[in-house]
TIGUDO-726825 format. One record per residue: x, y, z of N, C-alpha, C in turn. Coordinates in steps of 0.001 Angstrom, whole numbers, padded with zeros to 6 digits, always signed. Layout:
BEGIN
XYZXYZXYZ/...
//
This chain:
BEGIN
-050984-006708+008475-051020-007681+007376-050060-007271+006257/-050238-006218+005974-049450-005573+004735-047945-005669+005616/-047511-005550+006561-046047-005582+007179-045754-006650+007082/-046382-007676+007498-045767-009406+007475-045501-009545+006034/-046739-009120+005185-045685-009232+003830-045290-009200+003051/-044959-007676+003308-043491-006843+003447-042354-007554+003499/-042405-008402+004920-041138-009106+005793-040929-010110+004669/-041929-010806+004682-042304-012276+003780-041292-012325+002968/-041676-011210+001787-041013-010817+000636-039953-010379+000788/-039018-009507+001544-038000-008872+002153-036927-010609+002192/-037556-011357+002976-036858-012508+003098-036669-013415+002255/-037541-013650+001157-037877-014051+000192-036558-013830-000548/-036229-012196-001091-035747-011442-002158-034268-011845-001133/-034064-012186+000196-032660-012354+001120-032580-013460+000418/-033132-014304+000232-032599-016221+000118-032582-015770-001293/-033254-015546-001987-032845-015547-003687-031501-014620-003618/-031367-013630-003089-029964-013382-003409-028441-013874-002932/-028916-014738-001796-027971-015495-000888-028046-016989-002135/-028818-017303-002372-028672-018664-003727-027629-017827-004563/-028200-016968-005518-027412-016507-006160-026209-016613-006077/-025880-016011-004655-024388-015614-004223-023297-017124-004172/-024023-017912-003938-023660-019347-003821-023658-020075-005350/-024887-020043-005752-024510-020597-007248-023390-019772-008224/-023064-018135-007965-021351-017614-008718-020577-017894-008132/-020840-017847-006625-019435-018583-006196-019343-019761-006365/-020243-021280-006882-019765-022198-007066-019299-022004-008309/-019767-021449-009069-019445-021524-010696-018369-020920-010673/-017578-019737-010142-016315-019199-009932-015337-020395-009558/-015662-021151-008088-014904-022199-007789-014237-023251-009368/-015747-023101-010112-015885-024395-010869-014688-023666-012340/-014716-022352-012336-014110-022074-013579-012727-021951-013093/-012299-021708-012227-011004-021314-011440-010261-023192-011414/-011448-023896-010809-010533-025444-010934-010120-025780-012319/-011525-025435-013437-011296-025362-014714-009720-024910-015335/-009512-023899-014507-008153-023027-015554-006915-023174-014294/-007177-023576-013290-006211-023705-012545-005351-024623-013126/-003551-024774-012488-002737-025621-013149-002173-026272-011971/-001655-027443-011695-001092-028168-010494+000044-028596-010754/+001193-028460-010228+002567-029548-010204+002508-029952-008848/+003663-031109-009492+003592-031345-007373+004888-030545-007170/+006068-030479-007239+007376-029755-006909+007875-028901-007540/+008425-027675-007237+009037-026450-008090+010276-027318-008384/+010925-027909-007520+012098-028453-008437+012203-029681-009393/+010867-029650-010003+011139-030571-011389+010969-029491-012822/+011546-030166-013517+011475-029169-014552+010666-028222-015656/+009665-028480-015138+008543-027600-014991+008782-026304-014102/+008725-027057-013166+008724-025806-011999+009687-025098-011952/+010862-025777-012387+011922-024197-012795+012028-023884-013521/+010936-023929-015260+010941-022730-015993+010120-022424-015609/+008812-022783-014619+007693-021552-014325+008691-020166-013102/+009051-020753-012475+010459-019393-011509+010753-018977-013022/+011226-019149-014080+012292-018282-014411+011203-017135-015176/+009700-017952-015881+009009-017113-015917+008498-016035-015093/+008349-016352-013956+008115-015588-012753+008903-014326-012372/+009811-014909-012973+010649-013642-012534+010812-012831-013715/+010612-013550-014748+010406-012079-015970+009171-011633-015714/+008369-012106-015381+006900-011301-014844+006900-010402-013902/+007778-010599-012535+008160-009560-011766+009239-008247-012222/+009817-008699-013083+011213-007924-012980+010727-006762-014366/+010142-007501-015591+009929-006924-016977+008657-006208-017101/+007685-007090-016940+006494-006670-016834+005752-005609-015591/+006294-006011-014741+005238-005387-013494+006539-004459-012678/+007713-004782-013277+008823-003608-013390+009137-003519-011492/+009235-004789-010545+009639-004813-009547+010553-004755-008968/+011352-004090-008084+012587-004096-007486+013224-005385-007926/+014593-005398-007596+015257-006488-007452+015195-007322-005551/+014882-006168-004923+014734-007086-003717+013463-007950-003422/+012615-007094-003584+011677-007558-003753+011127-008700-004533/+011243-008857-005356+011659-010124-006501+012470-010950-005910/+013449-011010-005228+014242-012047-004844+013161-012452-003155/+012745-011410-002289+012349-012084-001443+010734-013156-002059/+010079-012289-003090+008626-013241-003568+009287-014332-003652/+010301-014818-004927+011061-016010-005213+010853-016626-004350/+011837-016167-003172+012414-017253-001967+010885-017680-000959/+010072-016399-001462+008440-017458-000335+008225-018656-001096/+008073-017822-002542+007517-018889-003910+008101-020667-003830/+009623-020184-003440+010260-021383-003429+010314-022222-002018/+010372-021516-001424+010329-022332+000287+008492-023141+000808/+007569-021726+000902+006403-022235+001689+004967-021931+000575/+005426-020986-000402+003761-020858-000910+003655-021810-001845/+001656-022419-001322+001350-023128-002200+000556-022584-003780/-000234-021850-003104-001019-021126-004575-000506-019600-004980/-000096-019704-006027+000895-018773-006589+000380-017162-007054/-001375-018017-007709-002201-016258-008001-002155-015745-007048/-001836-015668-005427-001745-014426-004524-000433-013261-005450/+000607-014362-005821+001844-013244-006197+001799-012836-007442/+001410-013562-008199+001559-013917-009730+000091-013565-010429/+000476-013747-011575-000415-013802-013003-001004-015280-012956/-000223-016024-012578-000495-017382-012917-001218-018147-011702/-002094-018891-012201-002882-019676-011487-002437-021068-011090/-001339-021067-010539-000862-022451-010194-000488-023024-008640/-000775-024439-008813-000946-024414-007153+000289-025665-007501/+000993-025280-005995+001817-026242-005717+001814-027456-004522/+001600-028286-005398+000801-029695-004161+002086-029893-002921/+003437-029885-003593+003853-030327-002198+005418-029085-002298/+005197-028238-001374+006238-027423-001131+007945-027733-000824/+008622-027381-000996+010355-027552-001136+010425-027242+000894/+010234-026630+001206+009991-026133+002807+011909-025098+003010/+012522-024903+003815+013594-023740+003892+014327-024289+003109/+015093-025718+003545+016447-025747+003184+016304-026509+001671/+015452-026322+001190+015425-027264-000842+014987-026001-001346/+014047-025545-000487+013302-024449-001124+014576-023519-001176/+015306-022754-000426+016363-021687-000654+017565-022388-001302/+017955-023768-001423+018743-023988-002879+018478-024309-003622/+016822-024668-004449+016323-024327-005386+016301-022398-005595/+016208-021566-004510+016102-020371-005273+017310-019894-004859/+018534-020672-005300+019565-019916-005011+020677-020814-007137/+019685-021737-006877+020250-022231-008256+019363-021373-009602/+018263-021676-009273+017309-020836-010697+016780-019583-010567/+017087-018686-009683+016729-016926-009327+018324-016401-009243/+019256-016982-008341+020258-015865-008034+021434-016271-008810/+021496-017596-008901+022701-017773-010003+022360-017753-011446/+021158-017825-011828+021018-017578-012936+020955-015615-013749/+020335-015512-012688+020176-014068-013162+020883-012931-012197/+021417-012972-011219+022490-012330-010079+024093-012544-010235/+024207-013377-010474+026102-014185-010915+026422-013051-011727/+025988-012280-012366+026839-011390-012915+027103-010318-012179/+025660-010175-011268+026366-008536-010247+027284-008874-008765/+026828-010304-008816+028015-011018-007969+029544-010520-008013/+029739-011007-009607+030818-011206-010198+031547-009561-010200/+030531-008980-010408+030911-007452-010394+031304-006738-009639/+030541-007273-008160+030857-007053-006720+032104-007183-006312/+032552-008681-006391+033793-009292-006626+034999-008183-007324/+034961-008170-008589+035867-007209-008754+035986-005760-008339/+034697-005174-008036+035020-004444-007454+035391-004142-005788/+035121-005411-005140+036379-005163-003994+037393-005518-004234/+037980-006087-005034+038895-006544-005470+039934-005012-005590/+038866-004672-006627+040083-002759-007140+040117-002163-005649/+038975-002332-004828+038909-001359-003627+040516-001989-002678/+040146-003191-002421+041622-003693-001989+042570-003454-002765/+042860-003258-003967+043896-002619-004607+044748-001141-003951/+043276-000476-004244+043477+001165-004169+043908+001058-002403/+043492+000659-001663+043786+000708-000025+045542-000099+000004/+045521-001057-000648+046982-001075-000780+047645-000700-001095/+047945+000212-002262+048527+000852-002961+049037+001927-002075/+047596+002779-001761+047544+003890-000792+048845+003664+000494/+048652+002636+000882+049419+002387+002391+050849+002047+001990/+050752+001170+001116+052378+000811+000580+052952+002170+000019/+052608+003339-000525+053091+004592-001009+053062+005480+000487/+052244+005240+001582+052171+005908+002562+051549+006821+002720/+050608+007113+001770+049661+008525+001471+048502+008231+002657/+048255+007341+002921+047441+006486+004233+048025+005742+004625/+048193+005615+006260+048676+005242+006674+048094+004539+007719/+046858+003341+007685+045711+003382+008245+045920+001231+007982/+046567+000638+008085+046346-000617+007976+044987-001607+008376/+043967-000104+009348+042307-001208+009273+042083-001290+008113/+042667+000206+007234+041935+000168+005990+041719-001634+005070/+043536-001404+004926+043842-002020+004199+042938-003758+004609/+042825-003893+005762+042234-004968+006608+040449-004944+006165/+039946-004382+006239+038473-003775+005599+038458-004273+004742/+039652-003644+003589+039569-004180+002166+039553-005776+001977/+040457-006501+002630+040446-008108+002856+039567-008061+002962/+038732-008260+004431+038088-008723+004886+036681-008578+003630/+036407-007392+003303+035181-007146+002221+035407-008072+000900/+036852-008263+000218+036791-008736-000553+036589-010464-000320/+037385-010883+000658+036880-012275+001455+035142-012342+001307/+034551-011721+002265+033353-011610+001973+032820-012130+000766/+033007-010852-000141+032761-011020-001513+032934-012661-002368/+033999-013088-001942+034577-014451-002293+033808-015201-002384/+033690-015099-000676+032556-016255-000310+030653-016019-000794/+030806-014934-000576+029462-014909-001610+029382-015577-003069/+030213-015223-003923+030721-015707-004844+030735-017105-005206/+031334-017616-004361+031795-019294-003696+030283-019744-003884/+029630-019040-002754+028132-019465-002526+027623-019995-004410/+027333-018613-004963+026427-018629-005650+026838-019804-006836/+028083-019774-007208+028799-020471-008125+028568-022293-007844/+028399-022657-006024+028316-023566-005581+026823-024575-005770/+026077-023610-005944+024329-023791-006407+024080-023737-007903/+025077-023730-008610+025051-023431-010109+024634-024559-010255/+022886-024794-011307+021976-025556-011850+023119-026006-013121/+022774-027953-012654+023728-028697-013458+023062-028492-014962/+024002-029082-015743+023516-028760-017034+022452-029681-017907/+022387-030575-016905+021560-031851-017695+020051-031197-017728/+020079-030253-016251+018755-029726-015955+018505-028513-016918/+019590-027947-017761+019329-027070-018648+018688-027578-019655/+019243-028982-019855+019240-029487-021885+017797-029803-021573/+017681-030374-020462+015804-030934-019716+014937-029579-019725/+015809-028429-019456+014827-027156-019623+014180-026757-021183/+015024-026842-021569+015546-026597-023008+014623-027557-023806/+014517-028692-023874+013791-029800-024096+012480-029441-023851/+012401-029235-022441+010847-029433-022654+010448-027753-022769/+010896-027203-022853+010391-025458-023430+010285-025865-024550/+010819-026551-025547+010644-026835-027224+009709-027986-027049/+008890-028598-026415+007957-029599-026140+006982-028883-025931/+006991-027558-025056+006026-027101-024757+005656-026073-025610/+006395-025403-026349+006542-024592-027571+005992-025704-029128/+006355-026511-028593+005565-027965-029807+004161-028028-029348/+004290-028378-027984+002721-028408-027979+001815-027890-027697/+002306-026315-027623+001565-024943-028080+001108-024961-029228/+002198-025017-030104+001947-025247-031576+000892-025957-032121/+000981-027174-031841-000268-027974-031892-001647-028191-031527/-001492-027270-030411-002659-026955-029774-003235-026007-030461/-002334-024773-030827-003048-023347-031745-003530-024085-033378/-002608-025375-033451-003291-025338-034750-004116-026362-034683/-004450-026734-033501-005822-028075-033489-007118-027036-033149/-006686-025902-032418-008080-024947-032191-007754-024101-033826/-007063-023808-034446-007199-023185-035775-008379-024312-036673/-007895-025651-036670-008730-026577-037114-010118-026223-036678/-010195-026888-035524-011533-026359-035164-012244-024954-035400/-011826-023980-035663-011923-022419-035845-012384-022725-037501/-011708-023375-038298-011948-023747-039608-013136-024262-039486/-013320-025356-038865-014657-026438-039031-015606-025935-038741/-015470-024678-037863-016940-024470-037455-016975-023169-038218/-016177-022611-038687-016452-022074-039711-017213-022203-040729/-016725-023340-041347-016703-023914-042829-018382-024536-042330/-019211-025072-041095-020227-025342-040838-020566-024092-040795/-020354-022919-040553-021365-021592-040294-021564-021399-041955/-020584-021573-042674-020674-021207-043698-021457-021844-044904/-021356-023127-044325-022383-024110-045043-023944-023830-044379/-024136-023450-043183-025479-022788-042882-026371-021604-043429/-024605-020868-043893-025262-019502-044306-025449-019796-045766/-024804-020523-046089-025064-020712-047994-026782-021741-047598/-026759-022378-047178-028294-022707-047121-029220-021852-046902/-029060-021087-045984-030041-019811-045806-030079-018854-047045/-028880-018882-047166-028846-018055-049104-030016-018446-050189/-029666-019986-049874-030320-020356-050975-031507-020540-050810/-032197-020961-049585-033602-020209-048800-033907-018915-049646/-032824-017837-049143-033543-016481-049157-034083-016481-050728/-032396-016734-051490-032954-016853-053275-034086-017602-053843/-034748-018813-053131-035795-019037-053418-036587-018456-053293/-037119-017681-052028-038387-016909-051241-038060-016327-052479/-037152-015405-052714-036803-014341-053759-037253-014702-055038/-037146-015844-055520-037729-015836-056841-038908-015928-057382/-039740-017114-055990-040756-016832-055221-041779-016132-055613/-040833-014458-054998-041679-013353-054586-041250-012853-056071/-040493-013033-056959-040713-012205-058354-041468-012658-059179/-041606-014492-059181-042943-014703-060175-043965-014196-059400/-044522-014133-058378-045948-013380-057693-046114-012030-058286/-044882-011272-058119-045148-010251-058201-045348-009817-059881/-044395-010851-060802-044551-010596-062088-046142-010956-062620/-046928-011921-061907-048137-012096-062178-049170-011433-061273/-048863-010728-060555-049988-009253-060103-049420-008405-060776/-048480-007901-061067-047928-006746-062623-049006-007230-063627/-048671-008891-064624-049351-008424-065360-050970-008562-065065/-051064-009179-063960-052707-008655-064150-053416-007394-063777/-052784-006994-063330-052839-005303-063069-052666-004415-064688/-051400-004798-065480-051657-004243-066703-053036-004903-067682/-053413-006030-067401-054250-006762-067970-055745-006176-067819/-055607-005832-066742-057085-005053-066098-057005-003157-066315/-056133-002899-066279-055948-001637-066558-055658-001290-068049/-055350-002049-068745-054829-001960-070824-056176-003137-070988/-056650-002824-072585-057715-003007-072615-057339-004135-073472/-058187-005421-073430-057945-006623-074188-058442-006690-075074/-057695-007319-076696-057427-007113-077550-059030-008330-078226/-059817-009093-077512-060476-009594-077310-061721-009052-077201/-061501-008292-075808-063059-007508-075739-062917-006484-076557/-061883-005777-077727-061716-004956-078064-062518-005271-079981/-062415-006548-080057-062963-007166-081224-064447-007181-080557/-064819-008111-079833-065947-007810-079647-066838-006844-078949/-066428-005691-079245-066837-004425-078614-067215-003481-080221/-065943-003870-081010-065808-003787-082566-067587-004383-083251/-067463-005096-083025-068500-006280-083577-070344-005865-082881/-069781-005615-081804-071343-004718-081203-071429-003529-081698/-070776-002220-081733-070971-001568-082868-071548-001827-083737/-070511-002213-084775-070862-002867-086162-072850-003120-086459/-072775-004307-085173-074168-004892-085133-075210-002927-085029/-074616-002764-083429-075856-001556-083419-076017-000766-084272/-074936-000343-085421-074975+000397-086408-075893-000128-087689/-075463-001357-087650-076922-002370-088496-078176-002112-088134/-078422-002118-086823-079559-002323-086131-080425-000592-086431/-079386+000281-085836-079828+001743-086343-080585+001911-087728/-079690+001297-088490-079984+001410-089997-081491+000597-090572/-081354-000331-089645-082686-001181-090238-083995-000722-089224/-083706-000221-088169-084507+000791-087104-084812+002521-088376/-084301+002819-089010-084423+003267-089707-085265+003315-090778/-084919+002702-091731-085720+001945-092448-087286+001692-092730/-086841+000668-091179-088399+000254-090516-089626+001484-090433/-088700+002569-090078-089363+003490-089632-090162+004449-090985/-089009+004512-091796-089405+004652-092953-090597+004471-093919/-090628+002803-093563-091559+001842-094280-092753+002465-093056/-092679+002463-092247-094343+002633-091392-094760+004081-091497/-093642+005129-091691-094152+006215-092655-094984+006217-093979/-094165+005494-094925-094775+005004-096101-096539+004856-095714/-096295+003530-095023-097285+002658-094575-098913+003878-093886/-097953+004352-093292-099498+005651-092637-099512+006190-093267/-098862+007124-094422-099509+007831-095492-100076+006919-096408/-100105+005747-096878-101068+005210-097869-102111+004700-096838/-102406+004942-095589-103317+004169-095009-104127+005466-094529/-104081+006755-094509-104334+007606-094265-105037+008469-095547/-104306+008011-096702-104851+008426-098204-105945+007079-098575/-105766+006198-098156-106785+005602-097997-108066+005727-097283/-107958+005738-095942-108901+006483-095027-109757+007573-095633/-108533+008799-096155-109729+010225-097078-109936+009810-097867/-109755+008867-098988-110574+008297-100050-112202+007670-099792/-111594+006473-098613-112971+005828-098377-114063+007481-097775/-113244+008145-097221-114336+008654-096107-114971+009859-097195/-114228+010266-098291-114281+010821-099829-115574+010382-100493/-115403+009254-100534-116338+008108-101402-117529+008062-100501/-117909+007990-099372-118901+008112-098341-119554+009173-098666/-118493+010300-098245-119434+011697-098441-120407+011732-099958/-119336+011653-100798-120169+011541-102510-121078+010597-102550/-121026+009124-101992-121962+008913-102056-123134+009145-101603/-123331+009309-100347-124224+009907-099591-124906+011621-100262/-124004+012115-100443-124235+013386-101446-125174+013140-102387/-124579+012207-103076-125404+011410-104282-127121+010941-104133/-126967+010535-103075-127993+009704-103015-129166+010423-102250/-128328+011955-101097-129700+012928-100753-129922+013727-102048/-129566+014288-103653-129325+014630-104569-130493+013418-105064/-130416+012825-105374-131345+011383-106149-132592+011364-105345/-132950+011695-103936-133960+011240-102923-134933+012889-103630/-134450+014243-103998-134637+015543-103803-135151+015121-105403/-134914+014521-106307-134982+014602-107320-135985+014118-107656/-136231+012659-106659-137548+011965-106670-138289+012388-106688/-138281+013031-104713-139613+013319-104737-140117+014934-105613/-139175+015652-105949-139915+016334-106782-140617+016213-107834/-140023+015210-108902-141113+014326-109424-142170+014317-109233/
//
């Protein structure tokens, strides 16, 4: 029982992580279509300032051979459609140039643009090499006429390479069109950084209008909490310092009990008084008893002696 589930759960925790795996990879799909970019042809003018970018990305940045760079180009330009295999850039190309557009597109915007000079260099230097082999043979210091034949033939070569590259040279209308829309696209960079600066402002200037409300929240609670607290202060001094109130009539009870003492006094006085004349009274009467009585067994003794 406890093994089944085990399994249960085991399979359970398989499909939740197999969802998972499916809901990032759709959301990957979904952010990648998001930021992906599409042309349909490298040879519109788009697509040959993204090559010329391309190749400052290979050559400057990521610091690639020159052969190498020229063969990516020539896939870039002939058969590949999605470019992040080679590149930085996420761009897919809907409909490919195929050999023969594709290699004189990358023979106009890769090799004559940025190669024509080591062409050119090549060039003269078979040029001096056929010099020096002629020179040599016409003075007789060599005496070797393949040489001199080599030298043709290499500088021929050279020519026609030359010939080539000069022959693919990107017309100029397609420059002023490059040119154009790099300052279009440099415009509407521009506009774009300063429509998200806008926005960067606005929601600013809303955070900031949130936080000044909460300010003025807090400064209320705050003032709030200082009249509370200024009225438990003073009733705390009120209860602890003695009021000027019960302090009169505390005055005034005194006063009274000190009256009261005095006439408690007094009183007491007077009922002193009072028991000594009631007490000198008492031995008088009880005075007057005896004498009389005295008197009168004195008067009875007197009789009967008689």
């Amino acid at each position: 029982m406890a093994e089944r589930d085990a399994r249960i759960r085991q399979k359970q925790l398989i499909a939740k992580d197999n969802r998972t795996d499916s809901v990032s990879l759709t959301l990957h799909r979904h952010e990648r279509s998001n930021s992906m970019t599409t042309i349909e042809t490298l040879a519109s003018v788009h697509g040959r300032t993204l090559l010329r970018d391309i190749y400052r990305e290979l050559r400057f940045e990521r610091q690639v051979s020159a052969l190498v760079t020229l063969t990516t180009l020539w896939r870039i330009c002939t058969t590949e459609r999605e470019l992040i295999r080679m590149t930085k850039r996420d761009v897919v190309v809907l409909h490919p140039l195929g050999l023969l557009s594709g290699t004189a597109l990358w023979m106009q915007e890769v090799v004559n643009r940025f190669f024509y000079s080591a062409v050119n260099a090549f060039v003269y230097f078979g040029a001096s090499i056929l010099l020096v082999a002629v020179g040599l043979n016409r003075t007789r210091v060599i005496e070797t006429p393949g040489l001199v034949v080599g030298g043709v033939i290499l500088e021929a070569l050279l020519l026609l390479l030359l010939f080539v590259v000069m022959f693919f040279t990107p017309p100029e209308d397609l420059e002023s069109a490059s040119a154009s829309s790099e300052q279009s696209a440099a415009t509407e960079e521009l506009l774009r950084e300063l429509g998200e600066i806008g926005r960067d402002y606005a929601a600013m200037a809303v955070q900031l209008e949130t936080i000044a409300g909460t300010l003025n929240d807090l400064v209320e609670r705050q003032d709030t909490m200082i009249v509370q607290m200024r009225d438990g202060v003073e009733a705390a001094v009120s209860a602890v310092a003695p009021n000027p109130n019960l302090l009169h009539a505390m005055r005034d009870t005194t006063t009274s009990l000190e009256n009261f003492t005095g006439s408690v006094d007094a009183l007491g006085e007077r009922l002193k008084a009072v028991e000594q004349q009631e007490v000198a009274r008492l031995v008088r009467s009880e005075l007057e008893r005896i004498l009389s009585r005295h008197i009168l067994d004195r008067d009875e003794r007197s009789s009967s002696a008689s």
